[in-house]
GUPA-640100 format. One record per residue (C-alpha): residue in one letter; z, y, x. Coordinates in Angstrom, 3 decimals. Layout:
<recs>
<rec code="a" zz="Z" yy="Y" xx="X"/>
...
</recs>
This chain:
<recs>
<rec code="x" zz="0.000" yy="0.000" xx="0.000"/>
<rec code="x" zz="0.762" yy="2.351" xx="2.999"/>
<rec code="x" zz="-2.449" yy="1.439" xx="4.432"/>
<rec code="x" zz="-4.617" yy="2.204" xx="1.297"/>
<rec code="x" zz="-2.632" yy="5.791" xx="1.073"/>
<rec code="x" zz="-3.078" yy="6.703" xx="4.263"/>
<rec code="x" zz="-6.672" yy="5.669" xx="4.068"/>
<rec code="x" zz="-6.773" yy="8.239" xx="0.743"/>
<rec code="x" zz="-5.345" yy="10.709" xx="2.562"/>
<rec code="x" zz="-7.374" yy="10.342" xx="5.418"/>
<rec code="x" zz="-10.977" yy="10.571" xx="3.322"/>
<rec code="x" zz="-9.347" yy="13.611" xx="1.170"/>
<rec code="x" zz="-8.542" yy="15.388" xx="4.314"/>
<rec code="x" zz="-12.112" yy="14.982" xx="4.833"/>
<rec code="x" zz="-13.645" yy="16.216" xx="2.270"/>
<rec code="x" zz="-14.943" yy="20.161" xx="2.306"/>
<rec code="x" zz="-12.548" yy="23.119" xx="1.131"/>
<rec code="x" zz="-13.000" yy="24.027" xx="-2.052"/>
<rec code="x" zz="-14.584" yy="27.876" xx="-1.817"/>
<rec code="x" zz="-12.835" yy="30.375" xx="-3.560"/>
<rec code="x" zz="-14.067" yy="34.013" xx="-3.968"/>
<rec code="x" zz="-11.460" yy="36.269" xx="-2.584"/>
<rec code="x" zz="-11.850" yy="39.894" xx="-3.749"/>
<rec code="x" zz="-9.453" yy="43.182" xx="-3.507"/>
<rec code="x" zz="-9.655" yy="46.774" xx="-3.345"/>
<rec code="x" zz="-9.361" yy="48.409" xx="0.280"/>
<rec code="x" zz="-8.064" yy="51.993" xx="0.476"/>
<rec code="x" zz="-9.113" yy="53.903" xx="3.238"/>
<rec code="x" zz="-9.395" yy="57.401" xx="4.346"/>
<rec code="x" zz="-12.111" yy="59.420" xx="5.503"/>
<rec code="x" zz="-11.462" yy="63.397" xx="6.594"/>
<rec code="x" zz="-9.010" yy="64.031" xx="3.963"/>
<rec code="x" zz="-10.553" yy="62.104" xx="0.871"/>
<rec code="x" zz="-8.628" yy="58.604" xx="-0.242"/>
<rec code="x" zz="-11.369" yy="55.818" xx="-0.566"/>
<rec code="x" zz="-11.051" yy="52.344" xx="-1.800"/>
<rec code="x" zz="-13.903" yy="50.022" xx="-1.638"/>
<rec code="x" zz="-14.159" yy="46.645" xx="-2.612"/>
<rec code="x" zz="-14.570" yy="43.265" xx="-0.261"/>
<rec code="x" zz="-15.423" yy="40.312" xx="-1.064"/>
<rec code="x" zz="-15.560" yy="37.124" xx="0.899"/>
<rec code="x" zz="-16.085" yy="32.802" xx="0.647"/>
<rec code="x" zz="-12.246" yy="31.597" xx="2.107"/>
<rec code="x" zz="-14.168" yy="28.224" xx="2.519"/>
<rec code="x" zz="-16.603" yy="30.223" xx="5.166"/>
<rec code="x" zz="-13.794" yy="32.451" xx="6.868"/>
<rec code="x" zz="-11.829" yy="29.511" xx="8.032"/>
<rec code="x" zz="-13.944" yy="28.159" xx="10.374"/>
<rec code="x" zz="-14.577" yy="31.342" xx="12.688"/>
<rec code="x" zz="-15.890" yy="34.721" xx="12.348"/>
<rec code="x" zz="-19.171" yy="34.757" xx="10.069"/>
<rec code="x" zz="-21.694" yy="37.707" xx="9.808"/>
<rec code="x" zz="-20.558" yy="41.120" xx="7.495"/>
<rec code="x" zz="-23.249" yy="42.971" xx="5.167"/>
<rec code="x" zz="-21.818" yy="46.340" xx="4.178"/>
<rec code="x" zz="-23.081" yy="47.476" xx="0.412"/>
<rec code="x" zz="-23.769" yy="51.372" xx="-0.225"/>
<rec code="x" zz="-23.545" yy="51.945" xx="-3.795"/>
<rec code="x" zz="-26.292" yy="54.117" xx="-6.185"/>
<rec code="x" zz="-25.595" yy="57.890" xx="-6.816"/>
<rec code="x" zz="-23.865" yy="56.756" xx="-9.490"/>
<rec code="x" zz="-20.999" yy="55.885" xx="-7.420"/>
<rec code="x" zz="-19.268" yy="52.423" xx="-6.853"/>
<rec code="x" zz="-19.650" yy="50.425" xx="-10.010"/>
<rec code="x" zz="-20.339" yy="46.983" xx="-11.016"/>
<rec code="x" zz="-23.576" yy="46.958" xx="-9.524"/>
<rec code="x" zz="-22.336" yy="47.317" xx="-5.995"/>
<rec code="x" zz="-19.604" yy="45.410" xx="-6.460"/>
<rec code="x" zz="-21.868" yy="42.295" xx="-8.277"/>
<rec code="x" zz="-24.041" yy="42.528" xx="-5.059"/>
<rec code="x" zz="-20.730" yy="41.880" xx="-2.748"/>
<rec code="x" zz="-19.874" yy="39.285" xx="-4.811"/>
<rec code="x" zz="-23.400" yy="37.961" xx="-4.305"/>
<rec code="x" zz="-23.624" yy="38.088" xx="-0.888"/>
<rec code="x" zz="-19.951" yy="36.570" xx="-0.382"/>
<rec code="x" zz="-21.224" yy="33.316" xx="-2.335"/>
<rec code="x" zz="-24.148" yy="33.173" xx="0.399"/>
<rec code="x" zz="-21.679" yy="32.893" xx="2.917"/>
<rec code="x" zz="-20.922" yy="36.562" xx="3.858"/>
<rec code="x" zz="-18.344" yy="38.496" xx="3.956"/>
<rec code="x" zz="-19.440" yy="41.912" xx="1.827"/>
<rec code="x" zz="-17.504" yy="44.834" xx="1.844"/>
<rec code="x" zz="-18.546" yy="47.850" xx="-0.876"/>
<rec code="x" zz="-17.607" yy="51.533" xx="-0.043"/>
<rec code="x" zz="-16.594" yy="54.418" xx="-1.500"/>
<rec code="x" zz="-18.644" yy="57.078" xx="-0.505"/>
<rec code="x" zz="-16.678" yy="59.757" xx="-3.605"/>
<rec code="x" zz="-13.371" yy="58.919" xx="-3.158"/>
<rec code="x" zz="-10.972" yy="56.905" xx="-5.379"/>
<rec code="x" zz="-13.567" yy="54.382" xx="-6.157"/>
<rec code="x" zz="-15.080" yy="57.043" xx="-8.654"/>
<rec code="x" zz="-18.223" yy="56.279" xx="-10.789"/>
<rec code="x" zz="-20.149" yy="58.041" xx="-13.279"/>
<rec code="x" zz="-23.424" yy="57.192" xx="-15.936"/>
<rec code="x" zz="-24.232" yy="60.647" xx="-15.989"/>
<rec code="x" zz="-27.206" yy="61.716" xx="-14.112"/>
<rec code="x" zz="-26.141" yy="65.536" xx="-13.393"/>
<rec code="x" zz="-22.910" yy="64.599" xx="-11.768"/>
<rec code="x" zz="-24.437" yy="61.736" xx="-9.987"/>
<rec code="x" zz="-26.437" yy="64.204" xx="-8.634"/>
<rec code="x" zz="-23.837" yy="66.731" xx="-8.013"/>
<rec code="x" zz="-21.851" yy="63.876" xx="-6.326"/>
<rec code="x" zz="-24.540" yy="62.791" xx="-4.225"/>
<rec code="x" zz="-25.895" yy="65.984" xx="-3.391"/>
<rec code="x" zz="-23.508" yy="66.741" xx="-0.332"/>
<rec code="x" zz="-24.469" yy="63.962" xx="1.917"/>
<rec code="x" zz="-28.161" yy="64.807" xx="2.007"/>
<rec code="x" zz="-29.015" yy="66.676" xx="5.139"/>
<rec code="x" zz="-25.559" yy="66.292" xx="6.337"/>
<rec code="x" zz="-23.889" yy="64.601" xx="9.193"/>
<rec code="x" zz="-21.240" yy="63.220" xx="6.374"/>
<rec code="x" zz="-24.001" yy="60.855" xx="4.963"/>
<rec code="x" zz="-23.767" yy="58.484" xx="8.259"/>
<rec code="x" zz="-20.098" yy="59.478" xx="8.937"/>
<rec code="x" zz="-18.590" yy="58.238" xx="5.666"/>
<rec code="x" zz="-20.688" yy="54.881" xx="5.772"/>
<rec code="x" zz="-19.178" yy="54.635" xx="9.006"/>
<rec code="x" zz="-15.823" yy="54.654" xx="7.560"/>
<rec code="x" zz="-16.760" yy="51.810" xx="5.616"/>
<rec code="x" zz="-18.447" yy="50.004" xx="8.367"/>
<rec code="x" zz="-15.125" yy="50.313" xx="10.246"/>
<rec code="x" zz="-13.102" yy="48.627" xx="7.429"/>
<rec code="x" zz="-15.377" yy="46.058" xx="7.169"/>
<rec code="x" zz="-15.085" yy="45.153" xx="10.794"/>
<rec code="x" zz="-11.333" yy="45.952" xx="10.796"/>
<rec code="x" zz="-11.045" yy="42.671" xx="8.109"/>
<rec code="x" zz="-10.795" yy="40.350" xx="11.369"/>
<rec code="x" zz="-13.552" yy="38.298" xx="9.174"/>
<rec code="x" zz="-16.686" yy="39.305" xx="10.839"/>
<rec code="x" zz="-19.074" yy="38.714" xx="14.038"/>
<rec code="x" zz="-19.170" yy="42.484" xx="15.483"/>
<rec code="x" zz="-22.887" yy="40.985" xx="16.450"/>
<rec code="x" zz="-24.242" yy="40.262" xx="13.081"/>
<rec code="x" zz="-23.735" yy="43.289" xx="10.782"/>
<rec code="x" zz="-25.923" yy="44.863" xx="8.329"/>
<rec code="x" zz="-25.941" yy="47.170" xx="5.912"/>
<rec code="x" zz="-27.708" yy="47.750" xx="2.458"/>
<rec code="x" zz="-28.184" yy="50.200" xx="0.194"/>
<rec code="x" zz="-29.181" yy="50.759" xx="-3.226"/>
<rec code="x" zz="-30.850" yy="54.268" xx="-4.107"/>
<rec code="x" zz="-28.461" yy="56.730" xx="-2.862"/>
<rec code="x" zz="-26.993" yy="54.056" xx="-1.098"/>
<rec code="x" zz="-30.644" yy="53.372" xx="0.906"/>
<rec code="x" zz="-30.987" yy="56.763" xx="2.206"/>
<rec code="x" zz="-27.390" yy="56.376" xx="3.685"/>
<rec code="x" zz="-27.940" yy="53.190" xx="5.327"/>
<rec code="x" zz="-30.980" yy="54.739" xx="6.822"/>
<rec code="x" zz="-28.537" yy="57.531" xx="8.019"/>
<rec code="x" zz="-26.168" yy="55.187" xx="9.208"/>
<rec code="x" zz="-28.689" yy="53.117" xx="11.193"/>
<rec code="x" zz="-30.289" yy="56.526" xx="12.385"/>
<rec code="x" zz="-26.531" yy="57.637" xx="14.295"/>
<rec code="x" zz="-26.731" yy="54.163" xx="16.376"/>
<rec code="x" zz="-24.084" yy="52.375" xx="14.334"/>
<rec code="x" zz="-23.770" yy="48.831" xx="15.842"/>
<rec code="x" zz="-26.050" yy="47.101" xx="13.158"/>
<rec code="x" zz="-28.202" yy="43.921" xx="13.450"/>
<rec code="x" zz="-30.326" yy="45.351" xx="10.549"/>
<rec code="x" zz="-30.236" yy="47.492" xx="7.563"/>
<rec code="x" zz="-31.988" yy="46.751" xx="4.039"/>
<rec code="x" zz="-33.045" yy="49.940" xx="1.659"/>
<rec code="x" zz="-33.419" yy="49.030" xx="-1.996"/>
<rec code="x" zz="-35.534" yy="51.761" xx="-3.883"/>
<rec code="x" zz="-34.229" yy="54.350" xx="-1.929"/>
<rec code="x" zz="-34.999" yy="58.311" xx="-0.785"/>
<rec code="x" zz="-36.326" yy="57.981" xx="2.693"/>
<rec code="x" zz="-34.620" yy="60.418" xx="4.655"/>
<rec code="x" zz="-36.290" yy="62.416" xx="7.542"/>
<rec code="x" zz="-36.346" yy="60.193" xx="11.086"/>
<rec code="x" zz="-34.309" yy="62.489" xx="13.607"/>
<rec code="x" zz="-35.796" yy="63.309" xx="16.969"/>
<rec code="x" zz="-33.558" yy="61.022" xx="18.901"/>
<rec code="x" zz="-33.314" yy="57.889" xx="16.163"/>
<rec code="x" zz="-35.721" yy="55.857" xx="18.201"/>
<rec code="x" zz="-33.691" yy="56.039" xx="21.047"/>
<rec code="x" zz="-30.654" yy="55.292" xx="19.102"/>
<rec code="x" zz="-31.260" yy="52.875" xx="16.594"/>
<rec code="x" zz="-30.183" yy="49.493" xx="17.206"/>
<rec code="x" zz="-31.247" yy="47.940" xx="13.555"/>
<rec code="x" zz="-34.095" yy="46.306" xx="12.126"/>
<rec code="x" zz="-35.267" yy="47.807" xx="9.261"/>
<rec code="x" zz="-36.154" yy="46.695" xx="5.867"/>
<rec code="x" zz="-37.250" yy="49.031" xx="2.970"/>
<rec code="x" zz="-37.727" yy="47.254" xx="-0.512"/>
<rec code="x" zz="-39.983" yy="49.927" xx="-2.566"/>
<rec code="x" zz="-41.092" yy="50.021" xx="-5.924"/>
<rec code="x" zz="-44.253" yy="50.362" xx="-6.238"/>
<rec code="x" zz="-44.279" yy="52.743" xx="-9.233"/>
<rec code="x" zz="-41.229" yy="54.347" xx="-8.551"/>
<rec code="x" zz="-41.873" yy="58.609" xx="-8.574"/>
<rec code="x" zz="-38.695" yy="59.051" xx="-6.595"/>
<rec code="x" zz="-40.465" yy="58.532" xx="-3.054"/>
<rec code="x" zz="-43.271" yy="60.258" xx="-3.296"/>
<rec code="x" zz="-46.709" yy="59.192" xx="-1.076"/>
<rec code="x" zz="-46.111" yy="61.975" xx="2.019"/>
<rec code="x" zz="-42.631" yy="60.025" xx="2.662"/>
<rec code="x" zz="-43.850" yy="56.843" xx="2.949"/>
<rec code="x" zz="-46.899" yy="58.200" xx="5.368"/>
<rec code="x" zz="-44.413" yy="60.078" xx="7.119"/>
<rec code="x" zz="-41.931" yy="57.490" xx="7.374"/>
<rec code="x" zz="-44.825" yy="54.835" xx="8.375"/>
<rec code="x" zz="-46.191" yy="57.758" xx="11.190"/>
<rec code="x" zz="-42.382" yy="57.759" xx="12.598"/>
<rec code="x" zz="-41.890" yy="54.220" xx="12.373"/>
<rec code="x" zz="-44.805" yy="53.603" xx="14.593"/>
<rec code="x" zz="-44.269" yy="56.495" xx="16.800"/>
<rec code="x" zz="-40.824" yy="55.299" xx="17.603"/>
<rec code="x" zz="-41.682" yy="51.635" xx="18.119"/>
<rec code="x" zz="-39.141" yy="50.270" xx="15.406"/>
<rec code="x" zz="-38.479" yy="47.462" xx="14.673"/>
<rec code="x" zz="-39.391" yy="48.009" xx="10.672"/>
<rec code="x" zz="-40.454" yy="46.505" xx="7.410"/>
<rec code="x" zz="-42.242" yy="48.017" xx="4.020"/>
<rec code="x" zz="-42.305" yy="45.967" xx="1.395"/>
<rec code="x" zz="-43.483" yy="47.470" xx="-2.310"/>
<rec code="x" zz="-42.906" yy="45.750" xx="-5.077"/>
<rec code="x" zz="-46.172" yy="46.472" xx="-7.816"/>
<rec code="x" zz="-45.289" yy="48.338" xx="-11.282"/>
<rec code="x" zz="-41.647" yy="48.601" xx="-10.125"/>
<rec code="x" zz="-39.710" yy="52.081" xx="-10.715"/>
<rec code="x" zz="-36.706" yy="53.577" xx="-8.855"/>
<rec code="x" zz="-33.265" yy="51.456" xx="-9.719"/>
<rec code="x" zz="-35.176" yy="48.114" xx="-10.195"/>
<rec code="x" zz="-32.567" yy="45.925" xx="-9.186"/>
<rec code="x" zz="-29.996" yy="47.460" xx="-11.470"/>
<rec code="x" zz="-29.996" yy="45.258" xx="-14.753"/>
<rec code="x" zz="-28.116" yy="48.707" xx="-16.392"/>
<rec code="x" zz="-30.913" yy="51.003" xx="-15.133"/>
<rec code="x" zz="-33.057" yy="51.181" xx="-19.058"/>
<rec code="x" zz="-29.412" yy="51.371" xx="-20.170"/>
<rec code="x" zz="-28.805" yy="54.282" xx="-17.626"/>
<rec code="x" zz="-32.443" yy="55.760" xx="-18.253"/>
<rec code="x" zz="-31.416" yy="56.494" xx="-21.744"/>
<rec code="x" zz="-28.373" yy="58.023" xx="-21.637"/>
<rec code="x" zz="-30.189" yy="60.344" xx="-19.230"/>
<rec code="x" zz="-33.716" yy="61.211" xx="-20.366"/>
<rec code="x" zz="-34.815" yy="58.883" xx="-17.460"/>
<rec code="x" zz="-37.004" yy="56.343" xx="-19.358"/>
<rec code="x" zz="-40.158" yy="55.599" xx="-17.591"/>
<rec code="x" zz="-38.663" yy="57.212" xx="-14.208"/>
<rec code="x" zz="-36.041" yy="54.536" xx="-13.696"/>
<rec code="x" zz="-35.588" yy="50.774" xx="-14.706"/>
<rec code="x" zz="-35.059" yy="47.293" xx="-14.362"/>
<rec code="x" zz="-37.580" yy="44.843" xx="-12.751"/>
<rec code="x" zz="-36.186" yy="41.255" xx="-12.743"/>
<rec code="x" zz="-39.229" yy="40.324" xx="-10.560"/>
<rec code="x" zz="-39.182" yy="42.409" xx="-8.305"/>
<rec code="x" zz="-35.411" yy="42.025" xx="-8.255"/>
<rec code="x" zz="-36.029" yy="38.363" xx="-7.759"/>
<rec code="x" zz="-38.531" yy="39.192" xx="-4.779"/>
<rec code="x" zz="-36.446" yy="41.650" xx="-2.553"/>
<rec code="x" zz="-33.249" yy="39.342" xx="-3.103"/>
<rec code="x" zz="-35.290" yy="36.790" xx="-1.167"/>
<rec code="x" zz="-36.782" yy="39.248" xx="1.325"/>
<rec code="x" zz="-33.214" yy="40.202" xx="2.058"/>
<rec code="x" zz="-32.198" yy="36.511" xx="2.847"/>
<rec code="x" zz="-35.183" yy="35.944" xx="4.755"/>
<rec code="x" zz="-34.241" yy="38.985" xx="6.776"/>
<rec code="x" zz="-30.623" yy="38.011" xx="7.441"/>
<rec code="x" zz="-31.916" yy="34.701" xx="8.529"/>
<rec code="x" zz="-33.923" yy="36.190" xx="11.486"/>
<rec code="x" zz="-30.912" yy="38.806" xx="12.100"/>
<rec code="x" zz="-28.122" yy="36.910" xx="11.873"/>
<rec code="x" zz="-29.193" yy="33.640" xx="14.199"/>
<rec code="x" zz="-27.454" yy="32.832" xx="16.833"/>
<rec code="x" zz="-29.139" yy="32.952" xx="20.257"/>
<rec code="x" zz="-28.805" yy="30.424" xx="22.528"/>
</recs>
């Protein structure tokens, strides 16, 4: 009988961890505004070493359930996801005008790229996370600050840009950029007009990165948000912003191909 328990005990021990989804709120501080983002994380995953960390940057609209639904996401593909605050207080808003207003501040500013790096340091203060494979992504707002973020030199493997603004390249971002870049575009969306996506594409090549441009046909701005027709109108926004399941579907899997090639280990 003690043979056939330990034998039990010696196949359960075996068996894999169950995974468990571990989220909570982080409050943090950047120059004088309280912040609380949201990580999330596999416990399964985290117990066997440090795994690679994707930080999420939210839509004007602030940190919501979209951002935090992504972390969630990328936790159950073996991640460990951490979701800023860029507002403070883990605000959010469905109101375009004070998205805007919100928003507004960080364009054109050094803050854009200093806040995410807040975030980026919380994310790599969990303990969880291979300082060598980190990326960020963005959604929207959120894509023009991971551009900013990758544009100061932040130690990233690689940043993704989901229908977002594409900000100006600085002079020096070719000498400081460390990240690969991925931009996921909609097609349709009126948000990023033609002249920034030559201009981007002129400074891209000009600066030898290491970049890709994907566009997505028929898709407008906010096309991975499942709220975005919701959001469109409550805001007068129909036609200008909505969801795209497809294309959705398509820059999901971009992303994981991406991370693949980013996040392997060398030998």
């Amino acid at each position: 009988m003690k043979t056939l328990l330990a034998i039990l005990c010696t196949l359960l021990a075996a068996l894999p961890a169950s995974a468990t989804l571990v989220t909570r709120t982080i409050a943090y501080e950047h120059a004088g505004v309280k912040l609380a983002g949201y990580l999330a994380y596999d416990d399964a995953k985290t117990g066997h070493g440090k795994i690679p960390g994707v930080l999420v940057v939210h839509e004007w609209w602030g940190l919501n359930d979209h951002a935090r639904g992504r972390a969630e996401q990328l936790a159950k593909l073996g991640y460990v996801a951490f979701a800023l605050d860029m507002y403070g207080a883990g605000q959010s808003t469905t109101d375009a005008k004070q998205a805007g207003q919100l928003a507004g501040q960080f364009y054109g500013s050094p803050l854009m790229a200093a806040r995410a790096q807040a975030g980026l340091d919380q994310l790599l203060g969990t303990g969880l996370v291979d300082p060598a494979r980190v990326a960020a992504i963005g959604y929207c707002f959120g894509g023009s600050t991971v551009q900013a973020l990758a544009y100061s030199g932040a130690p990233l493997a690689g940043i993704v840009s989901f229908h977002g603004g594409l900000i100006p390249v600085p002079a020096d971002a070719a000498a400081k950029t460390r990240a690969k870049i991925l931009i996921c575009n909609g097609g349709a969306d009126g948000f990023v007009p033609a002249k920034d996506i030559d201009a981007f594409i002129v400074a891209m090549n000009a600066g030898k990165f290491d970049y890709q441009f994907i566009s997505y046909a028929g898709a407008v701005h906010a096309f991975t948000n499942p709220a975005a027709d919701q959001l469109a109108a409550a805001n007068g926004l129909q036609g200008k912003i909505g969801y795209n399941a497809t294309a959705d579907r398509r820059s999901w899997a971009h992303l994981q191909g991406f991370f693949s090639e980013i996040f392997a280990k060398k030998d």
